[in-house]
VMD Tcl script that builds the backbone (N, CA, C; Angstrom):
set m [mol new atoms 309]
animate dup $m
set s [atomselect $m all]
$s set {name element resname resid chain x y z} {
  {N N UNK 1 A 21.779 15.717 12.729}
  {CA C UNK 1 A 20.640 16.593 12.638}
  {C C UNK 1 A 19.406 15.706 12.497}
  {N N UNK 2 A 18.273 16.104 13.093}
  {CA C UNK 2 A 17.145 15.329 12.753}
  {C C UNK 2 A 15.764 16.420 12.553}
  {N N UNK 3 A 15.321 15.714 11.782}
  {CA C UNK 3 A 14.087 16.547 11.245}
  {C C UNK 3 A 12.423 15.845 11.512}
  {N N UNK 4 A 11.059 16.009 11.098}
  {CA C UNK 4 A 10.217 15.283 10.951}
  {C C UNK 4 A 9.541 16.214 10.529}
  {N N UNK 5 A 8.499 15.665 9.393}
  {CA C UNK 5 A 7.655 16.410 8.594}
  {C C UNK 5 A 6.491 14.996 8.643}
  {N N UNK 6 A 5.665 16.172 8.495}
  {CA C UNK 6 A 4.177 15.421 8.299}
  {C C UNK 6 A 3.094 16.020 7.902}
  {N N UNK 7 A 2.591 15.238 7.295}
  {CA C UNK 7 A 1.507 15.645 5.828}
  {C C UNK 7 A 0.281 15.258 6.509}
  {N N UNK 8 A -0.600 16.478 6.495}
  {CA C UNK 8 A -1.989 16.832 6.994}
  {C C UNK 8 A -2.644 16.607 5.956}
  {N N UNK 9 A -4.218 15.934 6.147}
  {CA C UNK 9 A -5.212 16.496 5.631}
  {C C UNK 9 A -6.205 17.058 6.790}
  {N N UNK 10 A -6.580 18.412 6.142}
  {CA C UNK 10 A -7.078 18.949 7.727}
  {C C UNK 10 A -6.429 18.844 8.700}
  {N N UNK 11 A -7.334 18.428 10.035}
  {CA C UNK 11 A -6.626 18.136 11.312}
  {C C UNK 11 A -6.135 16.252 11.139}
  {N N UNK 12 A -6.201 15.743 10.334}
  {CA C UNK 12 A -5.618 14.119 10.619}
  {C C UNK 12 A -3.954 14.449 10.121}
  {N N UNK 13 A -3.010 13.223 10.627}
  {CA C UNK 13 A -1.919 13.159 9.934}
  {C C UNK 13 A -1.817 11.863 9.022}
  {N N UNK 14 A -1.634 11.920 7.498}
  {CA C UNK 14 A -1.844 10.881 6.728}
  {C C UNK 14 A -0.683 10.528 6.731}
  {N N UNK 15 A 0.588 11.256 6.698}
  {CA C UNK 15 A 2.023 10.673 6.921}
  {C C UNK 15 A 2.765 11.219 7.687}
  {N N UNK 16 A 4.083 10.537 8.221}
  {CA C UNK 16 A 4.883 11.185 8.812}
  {C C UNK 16 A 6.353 10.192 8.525}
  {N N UNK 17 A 7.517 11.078 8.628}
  {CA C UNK 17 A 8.969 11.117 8.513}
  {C C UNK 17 A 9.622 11.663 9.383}
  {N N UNK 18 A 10.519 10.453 9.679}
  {CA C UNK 18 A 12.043 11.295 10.383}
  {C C UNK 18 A 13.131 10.885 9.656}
  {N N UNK 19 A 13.290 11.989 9.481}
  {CA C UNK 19 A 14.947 12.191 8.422}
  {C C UNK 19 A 16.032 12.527 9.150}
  {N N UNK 20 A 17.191 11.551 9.592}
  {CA C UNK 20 A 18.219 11.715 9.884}
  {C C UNK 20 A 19.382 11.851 9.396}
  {N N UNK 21 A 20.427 13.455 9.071}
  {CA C UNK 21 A 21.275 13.448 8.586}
  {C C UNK 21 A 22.824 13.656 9.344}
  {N N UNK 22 A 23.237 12.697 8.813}
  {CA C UNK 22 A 24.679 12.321 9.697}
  {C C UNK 22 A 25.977 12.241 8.647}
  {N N UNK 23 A 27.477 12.101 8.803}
  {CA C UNK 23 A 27.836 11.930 8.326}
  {C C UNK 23 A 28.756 10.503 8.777}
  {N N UNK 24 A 29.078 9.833 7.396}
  {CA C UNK 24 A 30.051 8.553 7.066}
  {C C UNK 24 A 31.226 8.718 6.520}
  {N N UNK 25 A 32.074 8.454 6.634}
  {CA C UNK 25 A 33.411 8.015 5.621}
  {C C UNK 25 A 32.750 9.095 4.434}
  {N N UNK 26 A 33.187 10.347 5.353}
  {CA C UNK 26 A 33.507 11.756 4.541}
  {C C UNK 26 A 32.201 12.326 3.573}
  {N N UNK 27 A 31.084 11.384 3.706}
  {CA C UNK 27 A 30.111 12.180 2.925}
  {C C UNK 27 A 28.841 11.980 3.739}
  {N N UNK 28 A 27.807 13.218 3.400}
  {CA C UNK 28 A 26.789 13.032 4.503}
  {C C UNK 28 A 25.813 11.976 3.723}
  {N N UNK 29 A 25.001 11.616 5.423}
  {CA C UNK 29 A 24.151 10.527 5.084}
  {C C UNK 29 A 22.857 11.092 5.532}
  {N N UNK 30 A 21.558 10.579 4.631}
  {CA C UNK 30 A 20.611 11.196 4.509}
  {C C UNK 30 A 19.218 10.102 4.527}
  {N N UNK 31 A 18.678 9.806 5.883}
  {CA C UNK 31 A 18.196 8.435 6.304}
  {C C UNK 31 A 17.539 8.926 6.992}
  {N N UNK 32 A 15.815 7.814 6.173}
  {CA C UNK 32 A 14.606 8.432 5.882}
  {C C UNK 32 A 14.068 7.209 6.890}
  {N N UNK 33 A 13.035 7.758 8.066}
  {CA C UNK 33 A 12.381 6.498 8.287}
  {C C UNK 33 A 10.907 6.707 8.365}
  {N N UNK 34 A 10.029 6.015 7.361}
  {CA C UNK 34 A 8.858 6.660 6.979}
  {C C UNK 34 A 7.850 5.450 7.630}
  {N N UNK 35 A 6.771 6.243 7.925}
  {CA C UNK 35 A 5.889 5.307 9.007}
  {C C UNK 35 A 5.475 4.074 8.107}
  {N N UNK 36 A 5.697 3.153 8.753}
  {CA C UNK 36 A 4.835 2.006 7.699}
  {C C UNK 36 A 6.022 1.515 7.130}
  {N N UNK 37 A 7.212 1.521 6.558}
  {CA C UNK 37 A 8.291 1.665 4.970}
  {C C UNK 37 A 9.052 1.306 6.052}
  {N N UNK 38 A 10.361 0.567 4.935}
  {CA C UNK 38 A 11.297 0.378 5.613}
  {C C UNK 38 A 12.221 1.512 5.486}
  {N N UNK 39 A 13.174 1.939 6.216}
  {CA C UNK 39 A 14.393 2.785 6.686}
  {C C UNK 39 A 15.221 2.932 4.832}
  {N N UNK 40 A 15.219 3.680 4.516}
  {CA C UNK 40 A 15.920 4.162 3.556}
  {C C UNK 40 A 17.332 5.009 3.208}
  {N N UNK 41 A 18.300 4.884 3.326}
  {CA C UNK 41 A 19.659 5.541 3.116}
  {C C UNK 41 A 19.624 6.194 1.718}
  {N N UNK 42 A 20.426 7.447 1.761}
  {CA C UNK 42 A 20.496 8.520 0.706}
  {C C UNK 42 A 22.012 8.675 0.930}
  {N N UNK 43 A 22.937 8.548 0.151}
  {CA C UNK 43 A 24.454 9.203 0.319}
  {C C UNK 43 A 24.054 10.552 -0.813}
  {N N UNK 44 A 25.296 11.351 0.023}
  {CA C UNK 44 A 25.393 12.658 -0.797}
  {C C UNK 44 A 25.995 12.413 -2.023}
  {N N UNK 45 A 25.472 13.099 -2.891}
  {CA C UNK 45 A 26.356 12.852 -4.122}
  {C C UNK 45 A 26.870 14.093 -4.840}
  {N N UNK 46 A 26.527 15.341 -4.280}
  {CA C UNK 46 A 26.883 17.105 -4.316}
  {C C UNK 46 A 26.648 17.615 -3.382}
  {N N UNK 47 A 27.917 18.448 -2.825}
  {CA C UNK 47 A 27.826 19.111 -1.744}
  {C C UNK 47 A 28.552 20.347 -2.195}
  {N N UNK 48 A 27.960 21.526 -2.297}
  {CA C UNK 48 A 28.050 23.010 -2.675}
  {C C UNK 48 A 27.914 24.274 -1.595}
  {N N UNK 49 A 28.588 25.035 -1.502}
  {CA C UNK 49 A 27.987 26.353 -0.570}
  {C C UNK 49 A 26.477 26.515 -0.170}
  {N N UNK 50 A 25.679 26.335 -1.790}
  {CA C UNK 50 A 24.063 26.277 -1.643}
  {C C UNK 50 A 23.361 25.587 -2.077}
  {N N UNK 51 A 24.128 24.361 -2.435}
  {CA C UNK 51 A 23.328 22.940 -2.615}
  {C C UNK 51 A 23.874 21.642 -2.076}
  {N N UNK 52 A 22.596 20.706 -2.252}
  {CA C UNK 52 A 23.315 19.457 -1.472}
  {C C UNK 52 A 21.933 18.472 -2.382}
  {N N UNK 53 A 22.457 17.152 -2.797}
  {CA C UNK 53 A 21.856 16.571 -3.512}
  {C C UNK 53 A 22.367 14.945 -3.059}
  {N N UNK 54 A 21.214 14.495 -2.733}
  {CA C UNK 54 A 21.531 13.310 -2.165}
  {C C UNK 54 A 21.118 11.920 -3.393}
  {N N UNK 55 A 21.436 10.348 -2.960}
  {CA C UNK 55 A 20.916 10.149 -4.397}
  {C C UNK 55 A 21.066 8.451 -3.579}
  {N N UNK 56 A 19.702 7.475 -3.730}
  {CA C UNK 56 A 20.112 6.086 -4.164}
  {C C UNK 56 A 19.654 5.351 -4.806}
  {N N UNK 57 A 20.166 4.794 -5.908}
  {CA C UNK 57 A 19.736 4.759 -7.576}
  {C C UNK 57 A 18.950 3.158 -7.094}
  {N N UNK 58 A 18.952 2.541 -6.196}
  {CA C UNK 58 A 18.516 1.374 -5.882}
  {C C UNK 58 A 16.974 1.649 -5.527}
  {N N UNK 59 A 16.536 2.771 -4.969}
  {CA C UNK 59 A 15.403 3.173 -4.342}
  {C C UNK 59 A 14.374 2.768 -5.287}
  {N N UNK 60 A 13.313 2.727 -5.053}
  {CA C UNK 60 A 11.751 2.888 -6.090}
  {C C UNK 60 A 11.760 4.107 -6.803}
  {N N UNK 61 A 11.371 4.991 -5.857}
  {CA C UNK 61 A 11.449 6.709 -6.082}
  {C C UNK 61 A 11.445 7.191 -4.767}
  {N N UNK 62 A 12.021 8.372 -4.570}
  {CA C UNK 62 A 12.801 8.852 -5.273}
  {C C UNK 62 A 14.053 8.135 -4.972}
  {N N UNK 63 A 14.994 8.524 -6.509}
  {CA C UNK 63 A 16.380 7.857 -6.594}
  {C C UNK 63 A 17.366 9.587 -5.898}
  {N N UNK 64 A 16.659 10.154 -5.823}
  {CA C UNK 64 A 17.667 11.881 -5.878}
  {C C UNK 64 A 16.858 12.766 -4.923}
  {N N UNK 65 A 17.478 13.240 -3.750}
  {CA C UNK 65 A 16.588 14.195 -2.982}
  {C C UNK 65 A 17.535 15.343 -3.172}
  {N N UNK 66 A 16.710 16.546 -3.170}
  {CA C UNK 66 A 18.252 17.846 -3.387}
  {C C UNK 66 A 17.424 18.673 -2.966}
  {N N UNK 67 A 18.397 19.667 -2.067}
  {CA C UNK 67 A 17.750 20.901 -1.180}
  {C C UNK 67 A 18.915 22.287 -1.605}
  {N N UNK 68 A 18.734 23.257 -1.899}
  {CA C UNK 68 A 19.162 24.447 -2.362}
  {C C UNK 68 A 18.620 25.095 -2.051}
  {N N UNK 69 A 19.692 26.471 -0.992}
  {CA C UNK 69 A 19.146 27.657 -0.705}
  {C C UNK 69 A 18.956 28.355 -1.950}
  {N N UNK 70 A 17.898 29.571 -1.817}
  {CA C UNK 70 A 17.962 30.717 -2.582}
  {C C UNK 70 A 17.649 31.826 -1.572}
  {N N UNK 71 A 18.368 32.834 -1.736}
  {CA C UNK 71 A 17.937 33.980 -1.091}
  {C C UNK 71 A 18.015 33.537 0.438}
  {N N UNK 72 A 17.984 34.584 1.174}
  {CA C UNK 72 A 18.250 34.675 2.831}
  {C C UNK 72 A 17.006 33.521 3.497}
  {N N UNK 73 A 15.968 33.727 3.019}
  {CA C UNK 73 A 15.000 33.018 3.377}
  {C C UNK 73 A 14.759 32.143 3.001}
  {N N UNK 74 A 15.000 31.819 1.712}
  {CA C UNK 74 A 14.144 30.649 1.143}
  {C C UNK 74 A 14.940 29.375 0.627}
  {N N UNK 75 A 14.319 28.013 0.544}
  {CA C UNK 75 A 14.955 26.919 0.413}
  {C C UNK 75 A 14.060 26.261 -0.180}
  {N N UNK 76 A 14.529 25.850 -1.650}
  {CA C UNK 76 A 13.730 24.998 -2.669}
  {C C UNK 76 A 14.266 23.204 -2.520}
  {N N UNK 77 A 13.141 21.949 -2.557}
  {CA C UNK 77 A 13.857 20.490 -2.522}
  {C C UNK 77 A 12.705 20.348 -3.470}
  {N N UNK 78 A 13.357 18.997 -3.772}
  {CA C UNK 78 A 12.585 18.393 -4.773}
  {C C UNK 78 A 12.955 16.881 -4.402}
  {N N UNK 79 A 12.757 16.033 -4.889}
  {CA C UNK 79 A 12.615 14.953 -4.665}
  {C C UNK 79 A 12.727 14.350 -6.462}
  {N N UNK 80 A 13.510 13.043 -7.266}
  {CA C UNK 80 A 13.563 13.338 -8.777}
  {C C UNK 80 A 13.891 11.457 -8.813}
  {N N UNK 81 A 13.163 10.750 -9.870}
  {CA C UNK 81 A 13.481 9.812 -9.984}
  {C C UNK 81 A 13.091 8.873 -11.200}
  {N N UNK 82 A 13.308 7.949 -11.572}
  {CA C UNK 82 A 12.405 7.574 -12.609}
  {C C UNK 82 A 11.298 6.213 -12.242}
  {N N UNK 83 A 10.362 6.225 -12.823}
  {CA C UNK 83 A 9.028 5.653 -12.701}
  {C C UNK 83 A 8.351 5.487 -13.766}
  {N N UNK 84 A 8.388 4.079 -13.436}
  {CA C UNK 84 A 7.978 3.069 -15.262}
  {C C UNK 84 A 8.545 3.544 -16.261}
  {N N UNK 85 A 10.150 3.614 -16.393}
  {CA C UNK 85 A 10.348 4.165 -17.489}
  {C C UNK 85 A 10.385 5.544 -17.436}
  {N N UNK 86 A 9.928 6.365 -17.106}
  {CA C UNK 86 A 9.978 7.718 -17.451}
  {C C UNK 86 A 10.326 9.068 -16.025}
  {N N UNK 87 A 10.920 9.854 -16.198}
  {CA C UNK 87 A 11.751 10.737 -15.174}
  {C C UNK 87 A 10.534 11.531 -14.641}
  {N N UNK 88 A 10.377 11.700 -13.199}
  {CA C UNK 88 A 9.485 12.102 -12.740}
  {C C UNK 88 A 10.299 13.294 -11.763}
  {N N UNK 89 A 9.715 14.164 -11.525}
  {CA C UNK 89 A 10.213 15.462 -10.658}
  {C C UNK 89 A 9.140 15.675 -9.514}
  {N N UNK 90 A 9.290 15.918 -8.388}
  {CA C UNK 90 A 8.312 16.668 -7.380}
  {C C UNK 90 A 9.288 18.045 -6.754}
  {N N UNK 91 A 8.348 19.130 -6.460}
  {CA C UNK 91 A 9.263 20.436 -6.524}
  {C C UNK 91 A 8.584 20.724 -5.216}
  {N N UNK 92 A 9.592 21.312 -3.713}
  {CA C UNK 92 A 8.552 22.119 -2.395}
  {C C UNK 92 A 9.478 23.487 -2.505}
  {N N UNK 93 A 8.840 24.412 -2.674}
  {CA C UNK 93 A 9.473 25.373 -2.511}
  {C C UNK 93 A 9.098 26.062 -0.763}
  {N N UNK 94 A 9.966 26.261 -0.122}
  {CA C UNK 94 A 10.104 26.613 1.331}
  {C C UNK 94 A 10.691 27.861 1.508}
  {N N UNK 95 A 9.617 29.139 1.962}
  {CA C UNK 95 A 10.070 30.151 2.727}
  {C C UNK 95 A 9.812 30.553 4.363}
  {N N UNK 96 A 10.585 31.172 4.720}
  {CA C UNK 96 A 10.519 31.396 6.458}
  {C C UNK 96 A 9.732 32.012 6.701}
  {N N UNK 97 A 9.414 31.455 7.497}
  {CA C UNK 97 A 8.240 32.049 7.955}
  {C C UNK 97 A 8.050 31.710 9.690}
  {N N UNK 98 A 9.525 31.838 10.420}
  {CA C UNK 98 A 9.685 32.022 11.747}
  {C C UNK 98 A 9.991 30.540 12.100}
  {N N UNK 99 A 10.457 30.122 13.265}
  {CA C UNK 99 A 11.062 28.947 13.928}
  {C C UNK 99 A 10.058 28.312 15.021}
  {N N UNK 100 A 10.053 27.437 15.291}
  {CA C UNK 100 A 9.176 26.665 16.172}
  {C C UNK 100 A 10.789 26.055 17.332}
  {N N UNK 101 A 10.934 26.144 18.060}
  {CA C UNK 101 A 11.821 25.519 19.249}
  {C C UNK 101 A 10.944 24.178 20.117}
  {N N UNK 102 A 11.493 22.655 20.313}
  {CA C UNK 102 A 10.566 22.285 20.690}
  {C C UNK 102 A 11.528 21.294 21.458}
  {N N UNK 103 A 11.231 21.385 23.150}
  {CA C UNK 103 A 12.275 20.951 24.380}
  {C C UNK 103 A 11.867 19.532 24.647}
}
mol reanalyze $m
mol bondsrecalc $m
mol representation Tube
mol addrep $m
């Protein structure tokens, strides 16, 4: 599966990601390649009906990415790690709001 997200201000793009998730020797892999950064690997470390929580404790931040459905529509991630010492959280909460198809 592959994804890409990118962070606007206004009309500029200040970042962009492609997140590729695949699987390895039975658990999925979750590999980040962020413009500028080097290529980052995430192994799964929970895999549930409606969650999936990825994790690599070697990283800067985040050490933990985790995505959980709620409800028909909606899908909460966060991103969770620690920094200088102390546990830091970032929360996106995601509802539908229709599909984009792109050939």
């Amino acid at each position: 599966m592959l994804a890409e997200g990118f962070t606007r201000r206004e009309y500029t793009v200040i970042e962009s990601e492609t997140i590729v998730l695949s699987e390895s020797d039975g658990r999925l892999v979750y590999t980040v390649h962020r413009r500028g950064q080097p290529t980052t690997t995430f192994l799964s470390r929970r895999v549930t009906r409606d969650q999936v929580v990825f994790e690599n404790p070697a990283h800067d931040f985040p050490q933990r990415i985790g995505y959980q459905r709620r409800g028909a529509d909606e899908l909460f991630a966060w991103i969770e790690g620690v920094v200088d010492g102390k546990e830091r959280r970032v929360e996106f909460p995601y509802r539908g709001g229709g599909c984009r198809v792109v050939n």
